[in-house]
C-alpha positions as CSV (number, residue, x, y, z in Angstrom):
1,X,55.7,86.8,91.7
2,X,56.8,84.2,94.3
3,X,57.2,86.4,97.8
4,X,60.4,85.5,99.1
5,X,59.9,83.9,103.1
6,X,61.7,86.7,105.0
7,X,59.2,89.3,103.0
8,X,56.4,87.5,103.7
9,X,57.1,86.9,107.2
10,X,57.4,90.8,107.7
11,X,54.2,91.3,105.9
12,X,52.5,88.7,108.0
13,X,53.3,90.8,110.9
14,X,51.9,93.9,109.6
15,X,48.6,91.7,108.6
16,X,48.4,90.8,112.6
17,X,48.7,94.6,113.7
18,X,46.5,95.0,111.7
19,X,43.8,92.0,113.1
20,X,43.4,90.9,109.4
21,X,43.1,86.9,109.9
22,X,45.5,84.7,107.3
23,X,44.7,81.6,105.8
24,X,47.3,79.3,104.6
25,X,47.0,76.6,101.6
26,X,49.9,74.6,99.8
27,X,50.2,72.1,97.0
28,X,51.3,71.7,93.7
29,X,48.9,73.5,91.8
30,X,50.3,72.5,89.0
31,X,47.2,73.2,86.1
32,X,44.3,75.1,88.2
33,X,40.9,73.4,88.0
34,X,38.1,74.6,89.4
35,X,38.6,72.1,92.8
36,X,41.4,74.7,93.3
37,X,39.6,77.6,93.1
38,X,36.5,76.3,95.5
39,X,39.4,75.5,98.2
40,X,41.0,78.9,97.5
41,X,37.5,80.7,97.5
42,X,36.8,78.3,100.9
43,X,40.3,79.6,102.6
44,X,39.6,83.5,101.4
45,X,36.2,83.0,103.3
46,X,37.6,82.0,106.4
47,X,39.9,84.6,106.5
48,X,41.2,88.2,105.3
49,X,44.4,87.6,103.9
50,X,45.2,84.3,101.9
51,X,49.0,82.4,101.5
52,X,49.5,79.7,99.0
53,X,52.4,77.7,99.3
54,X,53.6,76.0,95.8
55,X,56.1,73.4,95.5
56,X,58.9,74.4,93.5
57,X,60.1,72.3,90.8
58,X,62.0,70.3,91.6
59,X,59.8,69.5,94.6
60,X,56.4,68.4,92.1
61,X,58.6,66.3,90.2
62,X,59.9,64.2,93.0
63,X,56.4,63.8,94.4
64,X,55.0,63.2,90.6
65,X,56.8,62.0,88.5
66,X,60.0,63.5,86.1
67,X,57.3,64.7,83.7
68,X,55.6,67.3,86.0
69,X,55.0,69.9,86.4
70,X,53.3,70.8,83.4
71,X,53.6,74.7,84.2
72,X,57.0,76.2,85.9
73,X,56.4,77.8,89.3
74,X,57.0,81.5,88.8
75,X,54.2,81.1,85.8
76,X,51.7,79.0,89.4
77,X,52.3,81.8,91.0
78,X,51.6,84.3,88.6
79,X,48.3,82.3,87.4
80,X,47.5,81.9,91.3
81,X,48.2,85.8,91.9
82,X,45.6,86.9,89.7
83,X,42.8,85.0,91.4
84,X,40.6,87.6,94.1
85,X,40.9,84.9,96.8
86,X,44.7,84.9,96.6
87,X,47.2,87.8,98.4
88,X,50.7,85.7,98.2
89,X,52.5,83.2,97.0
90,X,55.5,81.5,97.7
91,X,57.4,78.3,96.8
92,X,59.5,75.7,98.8
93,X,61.9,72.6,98.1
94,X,61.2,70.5,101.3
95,X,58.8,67.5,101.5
96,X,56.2,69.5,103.5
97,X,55.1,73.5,104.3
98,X,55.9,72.4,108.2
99,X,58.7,75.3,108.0
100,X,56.7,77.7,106.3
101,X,53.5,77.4,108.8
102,X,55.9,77.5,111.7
103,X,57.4,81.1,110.7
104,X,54.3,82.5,108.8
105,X,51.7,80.9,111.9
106,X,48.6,81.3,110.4
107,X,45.2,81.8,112.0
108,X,43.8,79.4,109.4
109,X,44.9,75.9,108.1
110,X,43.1,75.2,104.7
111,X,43.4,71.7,103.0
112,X,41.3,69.4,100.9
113,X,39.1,67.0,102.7
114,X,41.0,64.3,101.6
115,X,43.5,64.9,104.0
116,X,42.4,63.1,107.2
117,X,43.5,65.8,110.6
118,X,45.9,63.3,112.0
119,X,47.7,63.6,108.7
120,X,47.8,67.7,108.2
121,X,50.8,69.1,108.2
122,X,50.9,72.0,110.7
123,X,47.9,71.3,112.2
124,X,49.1,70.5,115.9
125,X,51.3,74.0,115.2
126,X,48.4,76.2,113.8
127,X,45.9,74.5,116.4
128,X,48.5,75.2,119.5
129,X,48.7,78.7,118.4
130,X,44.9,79.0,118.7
131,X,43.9,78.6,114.9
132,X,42.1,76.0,113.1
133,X,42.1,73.8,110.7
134,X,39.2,74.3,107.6
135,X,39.0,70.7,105.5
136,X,37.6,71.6,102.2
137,X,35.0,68.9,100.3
138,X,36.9,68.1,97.0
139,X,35.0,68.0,93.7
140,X,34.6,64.5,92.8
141,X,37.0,64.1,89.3
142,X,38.3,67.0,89.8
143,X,42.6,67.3,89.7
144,X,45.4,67.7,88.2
145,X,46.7,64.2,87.5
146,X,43.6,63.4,86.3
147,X,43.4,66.4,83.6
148,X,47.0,65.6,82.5
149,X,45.7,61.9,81.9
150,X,43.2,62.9,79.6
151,X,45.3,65.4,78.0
152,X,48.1,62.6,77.4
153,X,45.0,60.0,76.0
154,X,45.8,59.3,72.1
C-alpha cells in the first residue's frame, strides 16, 4: 500500500518522539534485483525506520521510456512492503523526491554510489538538518534496464 504524504508525515513525527532514526531511499524500482535489496538492507542499517519513495507511473515512463514500467506502482509497493528492511512506501509525479525529503526530513539520505554528492537530491536539506548522506557501492551488472534487456533478447 502506497502511504499517502500527509499520513506519512504524521507518522514520521511519531517515529521522532519516539528517537527511532529514518532513512529515506527513492527510485524507480521498477523489477527488484538484488542491487536493491543490498541498498535497502544498507539504509535499514543506518537507521530504525526506512521510507522508499517510488516514482509513479507516469513518472518512470517519462524518465524511461513509454514501455516502463514493467510492474504498476501499487504492485512496487506492495513487493517493496514485504521486504524486512522496508516500513513505507510512497509514490510521487515530480522529477525529483526534493518535496518529499523536505516535509518527511529524514535523519538518513540513502542512494547508490553512482550518484556523485554534488548531485543528491536533498542532500544540502537532509545535511542542514543535521543528517547524512549514506552512498551505497552498486553491484556491478546489476539493474533494472539491464534485466529488462535480457528479458526483451530474441
Amino acid at each position: 500500500m502506497i502511504t499517502p504524504l500527509p499520513e506519512l508525515v504524521a507518522e514520521r513525527e511519531r517515529w521522532r518522539a519516539a528517537a527511532e532514526p529514518v532513512a529515506f531511499a527513492n527510485g524507480c524500482f521498477d523489477l527488484l534485483h538484488v542491487g536493491h535489496l543490498q541498498l535497502l538492507e544498507a539504509a535499514r542499517a543506518g537507521a530504525r525506520r526506512v521510507i522508499v519513495a517510488i516514482n509513479s507511473d507516469a513518472s518512470v515512463a517519462a524518465l524511461k521510456g513509454s514501455s516502463r514500467p514493467v510492474v504498476p506502482a501499487h504492485e512496487r509497493a506492495e513487493l517493496l512492503l514485504a521486504l524486512e528492511a522496508v516500513d513505507r512506501v510512497t509514490a510521487y509525479d515530480e522529477p525529483t523526491p526534493l518535496a518529499l525529503i523536505r516535509a518527511l526530513r529524514p535523519d538518513v539520505l540513502v542512494k547508490g554510489a553512482d550518484w556523485e554528492l554534488d548531485q543528491i537530491v536533498g542532500r544540502r536539506e537532509v545535511e542542514a538538518d543535521g543528517g547524512r548522506v549514506l552512498r551505497v557501492p552498486l553491484l556491478p551488472g546489476r539493474s533494472t534496464s539491464r534485466l529488462v534487456d535480457r528479458l526483451r533478447r530474441p
